[in-house]
VOGU-3710 file (C-alpha; in Angstrom, 3 decimals, decimal comma):
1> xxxxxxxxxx> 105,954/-5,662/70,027  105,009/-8,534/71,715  102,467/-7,036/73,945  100,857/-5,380/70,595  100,193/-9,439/68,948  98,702/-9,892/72,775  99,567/-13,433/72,777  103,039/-15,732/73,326  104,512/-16,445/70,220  107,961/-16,614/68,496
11> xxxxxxxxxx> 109,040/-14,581/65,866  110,966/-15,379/62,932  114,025/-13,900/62,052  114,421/-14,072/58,173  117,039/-11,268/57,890  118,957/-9,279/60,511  122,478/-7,516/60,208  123,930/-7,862/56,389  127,608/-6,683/55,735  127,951/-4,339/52,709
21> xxxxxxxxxx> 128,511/-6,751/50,754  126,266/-9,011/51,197  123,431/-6,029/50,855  125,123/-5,118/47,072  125,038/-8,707/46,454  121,045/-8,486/46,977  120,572/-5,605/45,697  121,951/-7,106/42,340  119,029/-9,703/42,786  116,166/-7,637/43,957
31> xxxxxxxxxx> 115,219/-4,184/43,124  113,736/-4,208/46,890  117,027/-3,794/48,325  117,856/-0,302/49,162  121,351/1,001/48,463  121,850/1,758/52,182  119,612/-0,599/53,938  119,379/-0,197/57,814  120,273/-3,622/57,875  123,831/-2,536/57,143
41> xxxxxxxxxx> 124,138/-0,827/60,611  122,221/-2,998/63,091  118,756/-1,365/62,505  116,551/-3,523/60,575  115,063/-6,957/61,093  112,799/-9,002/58,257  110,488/-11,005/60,366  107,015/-13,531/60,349  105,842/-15,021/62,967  103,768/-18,405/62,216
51> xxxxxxxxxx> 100,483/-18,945/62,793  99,803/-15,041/62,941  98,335/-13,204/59,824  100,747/-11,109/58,097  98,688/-8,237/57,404  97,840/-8,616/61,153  101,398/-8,424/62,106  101,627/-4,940/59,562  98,960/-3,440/61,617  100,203/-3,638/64,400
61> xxxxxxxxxx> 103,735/-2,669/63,650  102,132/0,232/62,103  100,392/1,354/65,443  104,025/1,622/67,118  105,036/4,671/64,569  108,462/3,771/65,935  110,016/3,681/62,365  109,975/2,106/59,441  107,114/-0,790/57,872  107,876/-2,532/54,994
71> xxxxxxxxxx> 105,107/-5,578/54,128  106,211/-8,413/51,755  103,276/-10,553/51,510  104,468/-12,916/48,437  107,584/-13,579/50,363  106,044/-13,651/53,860  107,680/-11,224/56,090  107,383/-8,009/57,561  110,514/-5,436/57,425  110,869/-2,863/60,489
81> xxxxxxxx> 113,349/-0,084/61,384  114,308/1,986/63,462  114,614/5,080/61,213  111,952/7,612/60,145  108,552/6,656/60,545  107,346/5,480/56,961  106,012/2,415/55,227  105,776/0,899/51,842
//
């Protein structure tokens, strides 16, 4: 992905791996928690990386079609997957 922002830059990690539990628990807080949430298994990462536009950072995720794109823009990050090629 790096090579797709074209520039040096670090990236954010706001949520990686979650245990099961920890996934129910924020699933009880947010309806934007899904029930089996690649995060669960090693296949998900929430990210933002500062100083690059968010909807910048969607784009180009997008372009990969290497799975999944969720954007977040009130809470600043950018969700990607490694399952089917989707976004919401």
């Amino acid at each position: 992905m790096s090579r797709k922002v074209s520039r040096r830059c670090t990236f954010h990690i706001i949520s990686g791996y979650r245990s099961p539990a920890t996934n129910a628990r924020l699933r009880r807080k947010s309806r934007g928690v899904a029930k089996n949430s690649y995060h669960m298994y090693g296949k998900a990462i929430d990210i933002y990386v500062p100083g690059y536009r968010l909807s910048r950072l969607r784009r180009q995720a997008l372009k990969l079609r290497a799975g999944g794109v969720g954007y977040y823009p009130k809470t600043g990050f950018v969700h990607l997957d490694v399952g089917p090629v989707r976004q919401w």
